[in-house]
C-alpha positions as a LaTeX table, in Angstrom:
\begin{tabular}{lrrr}
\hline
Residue & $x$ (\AA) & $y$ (\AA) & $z$ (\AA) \\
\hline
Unk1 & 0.00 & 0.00 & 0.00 \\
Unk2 & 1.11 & 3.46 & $-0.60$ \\
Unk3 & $-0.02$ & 6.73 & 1.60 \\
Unk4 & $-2.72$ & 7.67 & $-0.67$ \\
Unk5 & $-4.22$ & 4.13 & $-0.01$ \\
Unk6 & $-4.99$ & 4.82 & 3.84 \\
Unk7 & $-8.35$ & 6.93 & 2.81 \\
Unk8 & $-9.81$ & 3.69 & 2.36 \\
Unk9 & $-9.25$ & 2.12 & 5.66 \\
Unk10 & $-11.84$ & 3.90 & 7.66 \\
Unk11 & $-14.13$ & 1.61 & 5.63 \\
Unk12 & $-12.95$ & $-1.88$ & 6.08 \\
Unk13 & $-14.37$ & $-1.59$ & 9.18 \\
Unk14 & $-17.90$ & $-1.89$ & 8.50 \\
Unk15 & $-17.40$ & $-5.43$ & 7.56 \\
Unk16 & $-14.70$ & $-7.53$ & 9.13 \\
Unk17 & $-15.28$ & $-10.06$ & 6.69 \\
Unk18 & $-14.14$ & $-8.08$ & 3.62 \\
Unk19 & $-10.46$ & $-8.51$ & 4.48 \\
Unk20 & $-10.49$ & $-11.55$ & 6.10 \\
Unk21 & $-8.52$ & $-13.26$ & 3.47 \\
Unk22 & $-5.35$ & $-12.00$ & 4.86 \\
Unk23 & $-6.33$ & $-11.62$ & 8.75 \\
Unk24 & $-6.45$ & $-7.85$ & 7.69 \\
Unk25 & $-2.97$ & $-7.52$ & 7.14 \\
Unk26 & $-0.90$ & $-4.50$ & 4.53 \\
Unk27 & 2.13 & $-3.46$ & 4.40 \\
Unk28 & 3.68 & 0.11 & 3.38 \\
Unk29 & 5.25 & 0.22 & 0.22 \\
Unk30 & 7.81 & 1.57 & 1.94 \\
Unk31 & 8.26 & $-0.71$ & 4.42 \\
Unk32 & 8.08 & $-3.18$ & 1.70 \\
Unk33 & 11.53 & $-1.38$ & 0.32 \\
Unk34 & 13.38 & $-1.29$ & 3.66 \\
Unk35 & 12.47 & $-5.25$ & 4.13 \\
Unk36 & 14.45 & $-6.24$ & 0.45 \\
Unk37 & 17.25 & $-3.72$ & 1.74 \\
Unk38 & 17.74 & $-5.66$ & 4.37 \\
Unk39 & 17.46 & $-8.89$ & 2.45 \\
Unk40 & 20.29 & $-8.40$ & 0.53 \\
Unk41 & 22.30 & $-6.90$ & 3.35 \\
Unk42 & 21.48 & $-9.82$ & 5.38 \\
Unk43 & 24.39 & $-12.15$ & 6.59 \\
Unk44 & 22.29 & $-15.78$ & 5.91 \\
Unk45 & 23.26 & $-18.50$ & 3.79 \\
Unk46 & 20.69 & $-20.59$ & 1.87 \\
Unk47 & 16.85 & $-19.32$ & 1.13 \\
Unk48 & 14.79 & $-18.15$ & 3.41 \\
Unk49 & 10.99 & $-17.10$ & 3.40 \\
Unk50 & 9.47 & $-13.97$ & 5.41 \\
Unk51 & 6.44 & $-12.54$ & 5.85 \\
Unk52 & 6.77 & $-9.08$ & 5.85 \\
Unk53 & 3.49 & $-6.83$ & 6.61 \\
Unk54 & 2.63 & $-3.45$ & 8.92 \\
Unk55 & 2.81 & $-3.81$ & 12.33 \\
Unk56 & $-1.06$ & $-3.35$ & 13.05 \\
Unk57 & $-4.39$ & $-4.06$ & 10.61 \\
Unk58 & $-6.01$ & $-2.30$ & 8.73 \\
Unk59 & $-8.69$ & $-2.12$ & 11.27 \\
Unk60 & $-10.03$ & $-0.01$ & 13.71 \\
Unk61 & $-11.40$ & $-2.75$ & 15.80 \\
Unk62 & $-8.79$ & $-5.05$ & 18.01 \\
Unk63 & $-7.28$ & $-8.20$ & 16.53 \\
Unk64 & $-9.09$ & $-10.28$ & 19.23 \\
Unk65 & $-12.33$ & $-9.03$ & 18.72 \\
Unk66 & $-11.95$ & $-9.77$ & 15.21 \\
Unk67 & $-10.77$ & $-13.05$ & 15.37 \\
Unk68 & $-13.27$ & $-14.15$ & 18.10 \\
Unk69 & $-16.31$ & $-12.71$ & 15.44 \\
Unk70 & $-14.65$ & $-14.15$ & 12.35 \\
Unk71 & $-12.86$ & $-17.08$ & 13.05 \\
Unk72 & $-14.89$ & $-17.89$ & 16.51 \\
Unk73 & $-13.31$ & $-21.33$ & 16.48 \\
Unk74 & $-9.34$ & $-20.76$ & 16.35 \\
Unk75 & $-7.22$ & $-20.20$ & 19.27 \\
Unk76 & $-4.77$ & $-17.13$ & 19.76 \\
Unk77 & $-1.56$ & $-18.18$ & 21.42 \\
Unk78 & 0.61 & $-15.67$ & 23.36 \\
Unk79 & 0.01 & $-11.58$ & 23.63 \\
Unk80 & $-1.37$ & $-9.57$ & 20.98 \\
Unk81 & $-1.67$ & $-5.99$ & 21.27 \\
Unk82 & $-4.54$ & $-4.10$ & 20.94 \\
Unk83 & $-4.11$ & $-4.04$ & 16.72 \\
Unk84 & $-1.39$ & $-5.93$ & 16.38 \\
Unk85 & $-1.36$ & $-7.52$ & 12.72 \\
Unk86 & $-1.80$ & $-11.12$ & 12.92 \\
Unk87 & 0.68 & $-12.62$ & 10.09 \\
Unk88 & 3.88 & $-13.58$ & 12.09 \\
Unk89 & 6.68 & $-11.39$ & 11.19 \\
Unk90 & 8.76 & $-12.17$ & 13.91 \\
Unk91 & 11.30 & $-14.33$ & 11.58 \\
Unk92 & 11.65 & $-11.06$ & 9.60 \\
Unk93 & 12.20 & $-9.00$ & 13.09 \\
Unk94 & 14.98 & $-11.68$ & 13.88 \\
Unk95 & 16.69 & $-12.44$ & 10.89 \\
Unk96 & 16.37 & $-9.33$ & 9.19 \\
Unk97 & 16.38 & $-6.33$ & 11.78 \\
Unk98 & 12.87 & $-5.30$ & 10.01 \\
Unk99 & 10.87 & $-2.87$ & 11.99 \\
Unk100 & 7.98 & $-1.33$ & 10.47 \\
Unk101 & 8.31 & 1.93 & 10.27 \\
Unk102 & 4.23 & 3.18 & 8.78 \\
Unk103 & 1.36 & 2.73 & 9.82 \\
Unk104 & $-2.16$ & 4.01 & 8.43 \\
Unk105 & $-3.19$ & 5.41 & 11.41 \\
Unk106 & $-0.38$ & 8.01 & 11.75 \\
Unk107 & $-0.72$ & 8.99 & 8.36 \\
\hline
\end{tabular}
């Protein structure tokens, strides 16, 4: 997603199902940028997969709530903050030193 993008969050909202397909996860273009940077600066032999996505959904109701009203039947392990995306990027926090840096709702 790119900045101009973000004027269509407000309205995801109405229907957590819409972007359910991807446990209403994005990512910033820009963050996007600063994760192949740090690809190829990487010190790691061999292939490895990330997933790299925003820190938060594109929501403006929490990631529990959503899950409990969308997927009612699968368990959340560990903490997740209030909207905290829900695709893992930890590997790419580890490996890489990737920290997203945007976020739709300071933008």
């Amino acid at each position: 997603m790119e900045p101009h993008d973000y004027e269509r969050f407000p309205s995801f909202s109405e229907d957590a199902t819409l972007r359910k397909w991807n446990l209403w996860g994005y990512v910033d273009a820009r963050d996007v940028a600063q994760s192949c940077r740090l690809g190829l600066e990487a010190d790691i032999t061999g292939a490895e997969s990330f997933i790299i996505a925003a820190a938060d959904t594109v929501m403006k109701r929490p990631s529990r709530e959503l899950m409990a009203e969308v997927f009612p039947g699968v368990p959340l392990k560990g903490e997740i903050e209030e909207f905290e995306t829900l695709l893992s990027i930890k590997k790419a926090r580890k490996l890489l030193g990737y920290q997203p840096e945007y976020s739709w709702r300071n933008a």
